[in-house]
C-alpha positions as CSV (number, residue, x, y, z in Angstrom):
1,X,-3.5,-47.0,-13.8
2,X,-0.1,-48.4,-12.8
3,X,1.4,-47.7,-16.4
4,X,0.0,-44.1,-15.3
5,X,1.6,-43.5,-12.0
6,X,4.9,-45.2,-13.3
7,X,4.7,-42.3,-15.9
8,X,3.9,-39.5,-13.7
9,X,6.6,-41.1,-11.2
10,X,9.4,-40.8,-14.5
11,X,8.6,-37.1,-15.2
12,X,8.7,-36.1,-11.8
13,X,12.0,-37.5,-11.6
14,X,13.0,-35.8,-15.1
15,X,12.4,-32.2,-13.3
16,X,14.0,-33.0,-10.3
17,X,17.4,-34.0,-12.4
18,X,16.7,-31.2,-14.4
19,X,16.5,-28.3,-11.2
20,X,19.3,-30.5,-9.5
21,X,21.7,-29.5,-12.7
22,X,20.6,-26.0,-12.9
23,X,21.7,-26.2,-9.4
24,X,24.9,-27.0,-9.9
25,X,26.1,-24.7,-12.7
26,X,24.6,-22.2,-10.6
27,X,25.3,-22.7,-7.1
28,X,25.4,-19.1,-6.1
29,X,21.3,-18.3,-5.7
30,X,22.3,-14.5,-5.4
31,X,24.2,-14.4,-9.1
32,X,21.5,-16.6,-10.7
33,X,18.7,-14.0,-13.1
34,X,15.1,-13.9,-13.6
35,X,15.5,-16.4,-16.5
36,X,17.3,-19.4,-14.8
37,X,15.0,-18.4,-11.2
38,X,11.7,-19.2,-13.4
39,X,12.9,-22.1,-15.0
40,X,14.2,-23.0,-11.8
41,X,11.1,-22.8,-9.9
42,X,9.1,-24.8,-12.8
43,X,11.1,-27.6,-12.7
44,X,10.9,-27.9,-8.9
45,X,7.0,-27.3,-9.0
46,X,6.9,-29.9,-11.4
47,X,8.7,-32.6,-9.3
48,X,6.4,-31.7,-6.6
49,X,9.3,-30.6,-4.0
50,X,6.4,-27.7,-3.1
51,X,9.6,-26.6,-0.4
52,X,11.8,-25.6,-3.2
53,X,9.2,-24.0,-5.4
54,X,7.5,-22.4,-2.8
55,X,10.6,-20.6,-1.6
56,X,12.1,-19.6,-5.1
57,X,8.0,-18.3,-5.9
58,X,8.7,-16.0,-2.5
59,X,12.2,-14.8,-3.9
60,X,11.1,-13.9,-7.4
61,X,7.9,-12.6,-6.5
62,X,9.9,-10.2,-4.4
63,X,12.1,-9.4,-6.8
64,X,9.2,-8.3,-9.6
65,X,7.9,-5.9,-6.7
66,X,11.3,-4.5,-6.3
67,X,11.0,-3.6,-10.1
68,X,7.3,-2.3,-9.9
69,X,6.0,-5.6,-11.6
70,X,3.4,-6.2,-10.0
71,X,1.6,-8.4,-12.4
72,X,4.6,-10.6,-12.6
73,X,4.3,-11.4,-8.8
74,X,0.6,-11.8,-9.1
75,X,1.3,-14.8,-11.4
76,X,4.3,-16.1,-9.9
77,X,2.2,-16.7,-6.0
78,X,-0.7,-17.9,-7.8
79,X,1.4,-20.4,-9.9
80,X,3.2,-21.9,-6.6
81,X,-0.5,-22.0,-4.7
82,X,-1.8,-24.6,-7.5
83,X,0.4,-26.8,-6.0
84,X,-1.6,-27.0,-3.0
85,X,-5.0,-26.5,-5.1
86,X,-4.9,-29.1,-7.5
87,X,-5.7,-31.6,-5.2
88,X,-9.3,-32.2,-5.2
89,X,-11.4,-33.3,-2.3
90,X,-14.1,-36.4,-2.2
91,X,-17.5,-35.4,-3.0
92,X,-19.0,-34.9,0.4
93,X,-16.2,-32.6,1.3
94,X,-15.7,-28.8,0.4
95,X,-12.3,-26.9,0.0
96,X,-11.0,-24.3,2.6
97,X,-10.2,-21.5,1.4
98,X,-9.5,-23.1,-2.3
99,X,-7.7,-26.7,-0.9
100,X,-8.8,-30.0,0.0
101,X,-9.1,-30.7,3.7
102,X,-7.1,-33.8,3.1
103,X,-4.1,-31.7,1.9
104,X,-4.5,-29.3,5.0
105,X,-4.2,-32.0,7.0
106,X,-1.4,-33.7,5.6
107,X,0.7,-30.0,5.9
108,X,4.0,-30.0,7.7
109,X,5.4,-27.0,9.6
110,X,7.5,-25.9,6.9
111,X,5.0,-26.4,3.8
112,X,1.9,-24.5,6.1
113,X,3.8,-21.5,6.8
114,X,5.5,-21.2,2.8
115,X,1.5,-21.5,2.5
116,X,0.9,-18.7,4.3
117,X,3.5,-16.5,3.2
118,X,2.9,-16.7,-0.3
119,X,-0.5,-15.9,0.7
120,X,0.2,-13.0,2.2
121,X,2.3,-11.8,-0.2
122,X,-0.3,-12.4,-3.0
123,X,-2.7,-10.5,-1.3
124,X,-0.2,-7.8,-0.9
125,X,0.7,-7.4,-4.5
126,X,-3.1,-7.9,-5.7
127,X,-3.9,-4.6,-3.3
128,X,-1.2,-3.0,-5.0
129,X,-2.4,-3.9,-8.4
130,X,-5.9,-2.0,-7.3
131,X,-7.3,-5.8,-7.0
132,X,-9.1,-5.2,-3.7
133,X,-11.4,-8.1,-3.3
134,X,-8.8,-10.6,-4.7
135,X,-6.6,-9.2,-1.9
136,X,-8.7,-9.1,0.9
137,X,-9.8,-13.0,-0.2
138,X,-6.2,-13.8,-0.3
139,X,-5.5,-12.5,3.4
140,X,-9.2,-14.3,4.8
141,X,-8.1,-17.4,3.0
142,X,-4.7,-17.7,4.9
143,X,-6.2,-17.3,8.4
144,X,-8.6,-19.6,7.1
145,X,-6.2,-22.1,6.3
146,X,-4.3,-21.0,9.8
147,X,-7.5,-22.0,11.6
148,X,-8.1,-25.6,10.2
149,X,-4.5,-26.9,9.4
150,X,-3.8,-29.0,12.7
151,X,-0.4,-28.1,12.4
152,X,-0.6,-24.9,12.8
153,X,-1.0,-25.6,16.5
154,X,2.4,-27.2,16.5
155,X,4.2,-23.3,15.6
156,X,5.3,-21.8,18.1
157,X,6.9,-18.6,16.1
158,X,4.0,-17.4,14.6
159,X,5.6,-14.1,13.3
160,X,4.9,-15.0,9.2
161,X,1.5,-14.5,10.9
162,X,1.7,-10.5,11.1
163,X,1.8,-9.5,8.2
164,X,-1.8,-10.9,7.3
165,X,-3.0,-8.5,10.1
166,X,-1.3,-5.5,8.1
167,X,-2.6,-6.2,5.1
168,X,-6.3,-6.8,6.0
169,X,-5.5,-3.3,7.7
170,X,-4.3,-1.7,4.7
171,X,-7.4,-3.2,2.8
172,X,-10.0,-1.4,5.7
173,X,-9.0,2.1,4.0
174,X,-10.6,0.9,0.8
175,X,-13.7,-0.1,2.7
176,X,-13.6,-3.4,1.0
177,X,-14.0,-6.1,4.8
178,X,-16.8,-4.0,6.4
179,X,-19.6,-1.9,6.4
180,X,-18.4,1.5,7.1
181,X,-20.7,1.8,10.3
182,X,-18.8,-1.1,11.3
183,X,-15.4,-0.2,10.4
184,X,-14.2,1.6,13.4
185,X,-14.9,-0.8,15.7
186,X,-13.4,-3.8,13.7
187,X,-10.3,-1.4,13.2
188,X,-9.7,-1.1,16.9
189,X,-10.6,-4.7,17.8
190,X,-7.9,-5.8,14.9
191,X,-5.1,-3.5,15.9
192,X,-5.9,-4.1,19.6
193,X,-5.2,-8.0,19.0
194,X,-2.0,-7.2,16.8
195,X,-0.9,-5.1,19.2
196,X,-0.8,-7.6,22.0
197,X,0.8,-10.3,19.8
198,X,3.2,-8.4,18.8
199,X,4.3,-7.2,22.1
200,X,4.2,-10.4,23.6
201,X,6.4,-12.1,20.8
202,X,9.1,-9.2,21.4
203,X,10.6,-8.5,18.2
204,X,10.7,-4.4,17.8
205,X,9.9,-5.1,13.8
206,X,6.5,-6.3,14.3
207,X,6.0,-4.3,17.8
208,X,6.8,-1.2,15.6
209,X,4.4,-2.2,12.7
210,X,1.6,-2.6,15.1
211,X,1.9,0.5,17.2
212,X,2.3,2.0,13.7
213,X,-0.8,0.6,12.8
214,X,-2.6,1.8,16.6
215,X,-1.2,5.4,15.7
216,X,-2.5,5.4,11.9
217,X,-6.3,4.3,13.2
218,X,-6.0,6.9,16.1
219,X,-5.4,9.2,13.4
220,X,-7.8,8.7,11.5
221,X,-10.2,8.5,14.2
222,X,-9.6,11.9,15.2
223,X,-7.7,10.6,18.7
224,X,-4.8,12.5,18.2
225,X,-2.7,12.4,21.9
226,X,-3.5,8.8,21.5
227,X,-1.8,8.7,18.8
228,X,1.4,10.6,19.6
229,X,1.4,8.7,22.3
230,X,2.2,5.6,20.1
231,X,4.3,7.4,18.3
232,X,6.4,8.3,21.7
233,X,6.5,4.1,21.9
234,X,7.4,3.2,18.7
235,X,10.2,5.7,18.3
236,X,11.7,3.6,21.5
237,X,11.4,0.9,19.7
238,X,12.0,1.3,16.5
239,X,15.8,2.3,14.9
240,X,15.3,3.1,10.9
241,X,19.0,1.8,10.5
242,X,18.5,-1.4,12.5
243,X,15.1,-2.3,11.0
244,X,14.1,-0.4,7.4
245,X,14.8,-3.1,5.7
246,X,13.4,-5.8,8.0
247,X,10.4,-4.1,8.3
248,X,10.2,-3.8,4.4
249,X,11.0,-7.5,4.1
250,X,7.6,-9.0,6.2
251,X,5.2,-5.4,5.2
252,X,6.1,-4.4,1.7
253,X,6.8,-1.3,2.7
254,X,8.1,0.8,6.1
255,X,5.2,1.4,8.1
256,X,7.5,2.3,11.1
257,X,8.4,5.4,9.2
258,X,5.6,6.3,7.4
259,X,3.9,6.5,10.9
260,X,6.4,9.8,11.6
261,X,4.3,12.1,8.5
262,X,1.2,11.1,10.3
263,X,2.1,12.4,13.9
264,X,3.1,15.7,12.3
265,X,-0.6,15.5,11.1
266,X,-1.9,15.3,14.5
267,X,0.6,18.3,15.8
268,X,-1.3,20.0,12.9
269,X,-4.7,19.0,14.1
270,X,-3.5,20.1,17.8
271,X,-2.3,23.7,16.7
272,X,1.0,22.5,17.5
273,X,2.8,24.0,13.9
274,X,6.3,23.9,15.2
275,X,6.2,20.4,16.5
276,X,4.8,19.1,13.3
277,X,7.6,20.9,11.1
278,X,10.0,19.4,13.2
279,X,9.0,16.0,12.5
280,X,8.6,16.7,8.8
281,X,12.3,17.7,9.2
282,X,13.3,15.0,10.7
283,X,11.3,12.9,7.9
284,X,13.7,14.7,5.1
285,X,16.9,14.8,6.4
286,X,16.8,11.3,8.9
287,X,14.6,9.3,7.4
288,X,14.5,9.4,3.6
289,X,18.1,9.2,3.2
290,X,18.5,5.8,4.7
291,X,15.3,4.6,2.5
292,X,15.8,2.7,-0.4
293,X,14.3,4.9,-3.4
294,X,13.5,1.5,-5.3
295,X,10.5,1.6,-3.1
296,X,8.5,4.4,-4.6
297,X,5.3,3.3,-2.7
298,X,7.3,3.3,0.8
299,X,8.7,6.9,-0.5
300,X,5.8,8.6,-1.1
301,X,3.5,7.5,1.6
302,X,6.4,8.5,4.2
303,X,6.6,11.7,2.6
304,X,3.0,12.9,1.6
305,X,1.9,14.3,5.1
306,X,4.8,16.4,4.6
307,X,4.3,17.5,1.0
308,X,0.6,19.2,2.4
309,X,2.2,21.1,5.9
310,X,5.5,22.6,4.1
311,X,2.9,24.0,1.3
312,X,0.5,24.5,4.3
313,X,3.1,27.3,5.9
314,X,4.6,28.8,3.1
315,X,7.2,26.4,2.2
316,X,5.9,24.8,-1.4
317,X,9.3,24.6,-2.8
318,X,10.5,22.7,-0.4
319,X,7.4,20.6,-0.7
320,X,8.0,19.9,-4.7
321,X,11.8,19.5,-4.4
322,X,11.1,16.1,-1.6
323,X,8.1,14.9,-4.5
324,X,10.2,15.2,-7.0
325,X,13.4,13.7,-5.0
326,X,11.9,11.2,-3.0
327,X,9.3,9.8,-5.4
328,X,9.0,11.0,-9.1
329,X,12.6,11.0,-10.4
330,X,13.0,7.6,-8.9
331,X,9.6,6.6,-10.2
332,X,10.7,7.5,-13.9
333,X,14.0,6.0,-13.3
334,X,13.5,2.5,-12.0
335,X,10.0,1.7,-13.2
336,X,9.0,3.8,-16.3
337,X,5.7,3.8,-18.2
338,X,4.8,0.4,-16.8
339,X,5.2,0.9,-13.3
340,X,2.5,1.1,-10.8
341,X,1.9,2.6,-7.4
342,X,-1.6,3.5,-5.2
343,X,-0.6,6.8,-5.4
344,X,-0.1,7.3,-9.0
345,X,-3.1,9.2,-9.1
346,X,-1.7,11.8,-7.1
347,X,1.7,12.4,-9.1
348,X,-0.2,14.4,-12.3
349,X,-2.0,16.6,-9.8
350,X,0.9,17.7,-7.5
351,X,2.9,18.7,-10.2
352,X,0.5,20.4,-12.0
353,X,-0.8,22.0,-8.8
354,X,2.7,23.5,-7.7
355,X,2.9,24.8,-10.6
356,X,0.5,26.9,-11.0
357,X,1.2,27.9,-7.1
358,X,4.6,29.0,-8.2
359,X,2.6,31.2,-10.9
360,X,0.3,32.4,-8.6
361,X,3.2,33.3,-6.1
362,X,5.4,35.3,-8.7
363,X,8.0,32.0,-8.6
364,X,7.5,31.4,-12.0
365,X,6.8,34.1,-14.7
366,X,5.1,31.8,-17.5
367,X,2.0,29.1,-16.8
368,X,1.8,26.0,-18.6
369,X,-0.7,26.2,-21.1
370,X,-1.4,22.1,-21.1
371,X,-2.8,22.6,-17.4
372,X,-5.9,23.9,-18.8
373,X,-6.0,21.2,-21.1
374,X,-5.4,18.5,-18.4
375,X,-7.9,20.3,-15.9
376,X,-11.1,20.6,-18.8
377,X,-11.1,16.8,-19.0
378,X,-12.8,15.6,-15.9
379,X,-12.2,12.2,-16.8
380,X,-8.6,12.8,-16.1
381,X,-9.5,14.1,-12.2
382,X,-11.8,11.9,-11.1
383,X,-10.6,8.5,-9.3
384,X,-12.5,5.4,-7.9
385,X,-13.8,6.7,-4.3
386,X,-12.3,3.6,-2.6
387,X,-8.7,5.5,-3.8
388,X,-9.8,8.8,-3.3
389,X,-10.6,7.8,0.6
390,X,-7.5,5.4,1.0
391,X,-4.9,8.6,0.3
392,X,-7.1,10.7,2.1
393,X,-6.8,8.9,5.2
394,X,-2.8,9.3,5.0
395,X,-3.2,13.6,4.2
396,X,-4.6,14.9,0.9
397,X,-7.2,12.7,-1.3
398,X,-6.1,13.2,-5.3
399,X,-9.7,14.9,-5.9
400,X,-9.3,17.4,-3.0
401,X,-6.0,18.1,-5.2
402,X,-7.9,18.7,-8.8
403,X,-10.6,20.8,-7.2
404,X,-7.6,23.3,-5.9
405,X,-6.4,22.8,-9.4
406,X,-9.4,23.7,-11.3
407,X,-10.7,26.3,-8.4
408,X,-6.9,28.4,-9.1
409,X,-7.0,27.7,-12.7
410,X,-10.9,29.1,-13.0
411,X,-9.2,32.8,-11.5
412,X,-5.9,32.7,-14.0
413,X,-8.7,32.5,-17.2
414,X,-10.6,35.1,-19.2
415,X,-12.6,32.8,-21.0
416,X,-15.7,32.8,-19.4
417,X,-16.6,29.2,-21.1
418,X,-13.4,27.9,-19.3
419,X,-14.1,29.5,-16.4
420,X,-17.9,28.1,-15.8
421,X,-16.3,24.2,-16.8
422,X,-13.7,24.4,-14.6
423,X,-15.4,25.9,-11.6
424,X,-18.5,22.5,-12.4
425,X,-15.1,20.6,-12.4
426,X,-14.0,21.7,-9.3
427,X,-16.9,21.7,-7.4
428,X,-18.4,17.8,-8.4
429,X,-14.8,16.7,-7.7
430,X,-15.0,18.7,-3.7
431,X,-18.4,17.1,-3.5
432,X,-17.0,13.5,-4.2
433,X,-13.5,14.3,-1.7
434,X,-16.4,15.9,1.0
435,X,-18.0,13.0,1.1
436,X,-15.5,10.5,1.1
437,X,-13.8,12.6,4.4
438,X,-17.0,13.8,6.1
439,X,-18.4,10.8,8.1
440,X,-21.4,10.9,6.4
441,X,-21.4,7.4,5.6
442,X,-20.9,6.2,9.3
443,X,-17.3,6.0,8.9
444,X,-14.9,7.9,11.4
445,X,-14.5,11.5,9.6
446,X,-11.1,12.0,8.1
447,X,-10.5,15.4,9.2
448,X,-6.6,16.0,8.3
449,X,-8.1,15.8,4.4
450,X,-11.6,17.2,4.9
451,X,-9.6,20.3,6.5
452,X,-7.6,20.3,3.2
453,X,-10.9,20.2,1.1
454,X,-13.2,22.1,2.7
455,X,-12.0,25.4,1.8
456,X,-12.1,24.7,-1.4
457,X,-15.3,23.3,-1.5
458,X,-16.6,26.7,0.3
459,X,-15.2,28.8,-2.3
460,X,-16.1,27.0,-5.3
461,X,-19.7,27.0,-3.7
462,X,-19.5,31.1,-3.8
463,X,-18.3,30.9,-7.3
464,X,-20.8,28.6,-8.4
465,X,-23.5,30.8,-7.1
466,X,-22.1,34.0,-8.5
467,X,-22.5,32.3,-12.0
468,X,-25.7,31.2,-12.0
């Protein structure tokens, strides 16, 4: 046993020498690449400092992200949490959310909230990697390890804190915490209680991100002053110049600004057209320019309420030229093939349905062949439900977008074949985005997308009875 620890002791000390001397041939942490970072964190892992691992983990998790790398991250927090998990309890005692009670008590400040973090930013890259119940297990595991860690009551900054209420946020729009039935009220009780921590901890990043987060559920609640009303108080607070990147930095993304597409949503919902174009301006010519385009998923969730009300009044041109701008030249540039976003199921569809707008319009002389193609395969339109609802609860679900796809394709056909498949296309996929927008299943009805759908689904219900 002795001959054991003396062992363990001499390689510990081997790793610590070794991340000591890649220290000091590169002493600049900014300069140093992916390579030297991973070997790096390994060596410091495996000398047990869990201070310097856990901190290079945060950096080059952060740094996959910002190269749409998700799975990278994923294995990178997970890596630096088994130092914490491999510790295993006595018998008569169970772990907390995966780690020995004897190592939560023995946490320091320091160690607890690196803990946390990487937590936090495991569950955000697992929801982001379409790993729901991963994610919303990562986020209930760090404010379980919050609640029993008796140090925790020793932080007085509890701002790392935040972002856990964010993410189990983001996580409610793919109805993976709660019962739907349930969901409203747990929303409002959540936000409430971000809300007032926020405020009363004073820092405008994390005030913004919650009134962000009270406007986004009055939203989609169908409160729509309420949530302007937010908006009026977050816009005091909140400078994109001052705090983009600090607001990135703790939420993955800029909630602050992605808030502005929504309030022109509820000047939609109010009849209040000019208002909401003003915003949308104001999104395009303010906003996005002082956005860093590396962040495809920030892009294209502060822009998608505006890609639906510029093609909603007549200005679809505009409303391709910001998608294609803002989010899919960037997309193709930075992240390729491999890269991944929640919205990627919209990209195929808004393309393909400006397009054959532009035909329809007399923009365009020619249509592209392939759309027909594309839209016959209803395996390429349908998505998983908790997706379709997610998007729709921002503006327009990616199924409410193929059913306008195959409902205008089905009028631009002579086949009568292609006609009839793409008109039973069109109207399962409506059925699926009416009844993930409708209410029906308890939840609050999302009526910025069901008023997107429902045409739709009203026409392709005529058609569908003309056939048969």
């Amino acid at each position: 046993l002795i001959l054991s620890l003396l062992l363990d002791s001499w390689k510990r000390d081997i790793h610590k020498h070794a991340a000591m001397a890649i220290e000091a041939r590169s002493p600049d942490a900014n300069s140093r690449d992916y390579r030297t970072k991973v070997k790096l964190f390994q060596h410091w892992k495996s000398s047990e400092n869990t201070v310097k691992a856990a901190d290079l983990a945060l950096n080059i998790g952060q740094s996959y992200k910002m190269l749409g790398l998700n799975l990278h991250s994923i294995k990178v927090y997970d890596d630096a949490l088994n130092m914490w998990r491999k510790v295993q309890p006595d018998e008569e005692e169970d772990l907390i959310a995966g780690i020995s009670p004897d190592v939560l008590d023995s946490l320091d400040e320091e160690n607890l909230i690196l803990m946390i973090k990487l937590l936090t930013m495991f569950g955000q890259a697992l929801g982001t990697a379409y790993m729901e119940k991963r994610s919303a297990r990562a986020f209930e595991d760090a404010l379980a390890i919050l609640r029993f860690a008796p140090v925790s009551a020793e932080i007085t900054d509890r701002a790392f804190v935040f972002p856990i209420y964010s993410g189990l946020f983001f996580l409610l729009k793919y109805g993976n915490l709660v019962d739907p039935s349930e969901q409203p009220s747990y929303e409002v009780d959540l936000v409430a209680n971000f809300v007032n921590e926020t405020k009363k901890h004073g820092d405008p990043v994390h005030y913004g991100r919650a009134l962000a987060m009270q406007g986004e559920t009055y939203h989609r609640q169908g409160k729509y002053e309420e949530a302007i009303q937010s908006h009026i108080e977050l816009k005091r607070v909140y400078d994109v110049e001052k705090h983009h990147a600090l607001v990135v930095a703790s939420y993955a993304s800029d909630r602050c600004a992605q808030n502005f597409g929504l309030s022109a949503n509820c000047f939609m919902r109010l009849g209040r057209v000019d208002e909401a174009l003003e915003l949308v301006d104001y999104i395009i010519t303010y906003l996005m320019p002082k956005m860093n385009l590396k962040n495809v998923h920030n892009s294209i969730v502060t822009i998608y309420p505006a890609i639906w009300i510029l093609k909603d009044n007549n200005r679809a041109e505009r409303a391709l030229e910001i998608f294609l701008k803002f989010v899919l030249e960037p997309f193709r540039e930075y992240f390729g093939e491999d890269g991944k976003t929640p919205f990627l199921p919209t990209f195929r569809g808004i393309e393909t349905l400006f397009g054959i707008v532009f035909y329809m319009e007399g923009t365009v002389e020619s249509l592209d062949e392939r759309y027909f193609e594309w839209a016959l395969d209803l395996s390429n339109l349908e998505w998983k439900m908790s997706i379709d609802i997610a998007i729709g609860a921002i503006a327009r679900s990616p199924m409410s977008i193929n059913a306008e796809i195959c409902l205008r394709l089905s009028k631009l056909t002579d086949d009568p074949e292609k006609r009839r498949k793409l008109i039973e296309n069109g109207m399962k996929l409506a059925k699926q985005a009416i009844s993930g927008c409708d209410g029906s299943d308890g939840s609050s009805k999302l009526l910025t997308t069901y008023c997107q759908i429902k045409p739709v689904y009203d026409e392709l219900e005529k058609l569908m009875t003309n056939q048969s």
